[in-house]
N, C-alpha and C positions, 0 to 999 in steps of 0.2 A: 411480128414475132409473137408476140399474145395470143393473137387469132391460133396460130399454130400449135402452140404452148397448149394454150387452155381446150384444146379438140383431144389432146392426148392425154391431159393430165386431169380426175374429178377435182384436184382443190392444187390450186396458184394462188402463192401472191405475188402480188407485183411492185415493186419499189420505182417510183419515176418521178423527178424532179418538175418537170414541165406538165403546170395544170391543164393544159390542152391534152397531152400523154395522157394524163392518168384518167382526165374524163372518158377519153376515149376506150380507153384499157379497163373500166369500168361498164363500161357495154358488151364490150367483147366477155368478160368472165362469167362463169358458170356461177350460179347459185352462192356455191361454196367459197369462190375467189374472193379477194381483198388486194388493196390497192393501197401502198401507203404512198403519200404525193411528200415526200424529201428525199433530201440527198441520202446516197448509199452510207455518206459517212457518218449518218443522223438515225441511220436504222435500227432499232431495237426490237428484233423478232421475238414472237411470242413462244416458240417452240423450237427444236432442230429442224435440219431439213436432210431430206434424203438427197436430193440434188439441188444445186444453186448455180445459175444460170446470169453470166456477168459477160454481156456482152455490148460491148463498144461503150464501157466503162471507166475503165483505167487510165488509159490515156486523158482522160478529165479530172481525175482528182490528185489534190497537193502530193499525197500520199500512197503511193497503190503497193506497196509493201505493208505498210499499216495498214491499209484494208484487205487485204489480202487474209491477213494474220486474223483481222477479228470476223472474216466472211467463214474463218475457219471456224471459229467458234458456235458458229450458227448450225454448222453441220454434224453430223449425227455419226459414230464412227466409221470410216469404212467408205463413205459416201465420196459424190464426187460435184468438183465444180467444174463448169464447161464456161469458158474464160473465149472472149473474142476479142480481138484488136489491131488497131492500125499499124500493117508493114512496112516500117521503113525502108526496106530493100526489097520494095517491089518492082515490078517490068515498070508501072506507070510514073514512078517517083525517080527511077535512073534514067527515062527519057525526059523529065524533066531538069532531071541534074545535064546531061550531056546538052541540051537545046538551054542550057544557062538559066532558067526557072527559076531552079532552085540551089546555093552554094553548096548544100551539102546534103545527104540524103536524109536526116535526123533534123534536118530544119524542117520547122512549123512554115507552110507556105499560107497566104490570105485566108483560103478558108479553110486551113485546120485550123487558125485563129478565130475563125467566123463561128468555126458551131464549139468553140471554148476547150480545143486542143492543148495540151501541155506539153506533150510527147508525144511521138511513134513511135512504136518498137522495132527492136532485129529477136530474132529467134532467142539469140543468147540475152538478153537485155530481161525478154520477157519469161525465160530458163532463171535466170538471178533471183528476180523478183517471186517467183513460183517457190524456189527451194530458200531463201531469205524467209519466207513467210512460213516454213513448216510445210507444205504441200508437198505429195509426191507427183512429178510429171508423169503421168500415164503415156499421154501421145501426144505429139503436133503436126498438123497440118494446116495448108495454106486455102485459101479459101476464092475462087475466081482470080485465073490468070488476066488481069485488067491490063492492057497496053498503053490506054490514052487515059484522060482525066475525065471524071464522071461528066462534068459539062460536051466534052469532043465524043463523048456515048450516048449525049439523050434522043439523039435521035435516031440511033440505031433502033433497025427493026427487033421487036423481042427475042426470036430466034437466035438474034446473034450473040447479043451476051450471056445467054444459057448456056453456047456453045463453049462461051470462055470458062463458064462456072464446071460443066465439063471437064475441061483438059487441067484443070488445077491439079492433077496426080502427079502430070508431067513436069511441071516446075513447081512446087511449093513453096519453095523459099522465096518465088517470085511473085509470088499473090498478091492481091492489094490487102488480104486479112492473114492474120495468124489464128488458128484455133487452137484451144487447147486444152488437152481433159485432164485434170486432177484428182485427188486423193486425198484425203483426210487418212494422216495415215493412226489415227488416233482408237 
């Protein structure tokens, strides 16, 4: 996402906890980019921002109404955040509730534990937390209609989960991500 980020934007910074992240995220920026390597809830920006970019975030910290609230602060009036995170009422996560996986769809399975999950969201979960914090929700959408679990996909040809990233118009609520664009309505 950096690589991405920093092609469209002259000056990024980037906040990443994992010093392999941030060296790497450090290659990838332009001139201008800066790289702060702590947590998002340690960040004290130098400036506002016109956009703030918080994806697969939330679902890791204590907190994500309280950062929520002071990711607002950082922002410039008017501006927006574009927020990404894990669906708990996805197609992949009710096939593993019906094949007994998982007890309940909002349960943390092994590896949402593995890479330091707290939570998965529902649409309204992550609707609460958005207007809890002062944010105005602009829009939500779902992000790749994923069926099976990342491991029963690696070895799909590429073409094919493009195709899924595709049809996410078709089910949204059933994506394996929620996106969603905010407002400072400050």
């Amino acid at each position: 996402m950096t690589e991405e980020l920093a092609a469209r934007f002259p000056q990024l910074d980037v906040v990443e906890a994992a010093a392999s992240y941030a060296q790497r995220a450090r290659a990838l920026l332009p001139e201008a980019g800066r790289v702060y390597q702590c947590l998002f809830e340690e960040f004290r920006p130098r400036h506002d921002y016109d956009v703030v970019v918080m994806t697969w975030v939330l679902e890791h910290v204590l907190d994500p109404r309280g950062l929520l609230a002071r990711a607002r602060g950082w922002m410039a009036p008017g501006s927006e955040i574009f927020i990404v995170v894990p669906n708990a009422e996805s197609l992949h996560r009710r096939v593993g509730l019906h094949m007994g996986l998982l007890a309940g769809l909002n349960e943390l399975n092994d590896s949402d534990l593995a890479i330091g999950h707290r939570r998965v969201y529902t649409w309204d979960t992550l609707s609460e937390d958005i207007a809890a914090a002062g944010l105005d929700l602009v829009t939500m959408e779902g992000i790749m209609l994923k069926p099976l679990s990342s491991a029963q996909m690696e070895a799909w040809p590429s073409d094919l989960p493009a195709a899924f990233f595709a049809l996410a118009p078709l089910a949204p609520r059933l994506c394996s991500e929620i996106f969603a664009v905010c407002r400072n309505p400050d």
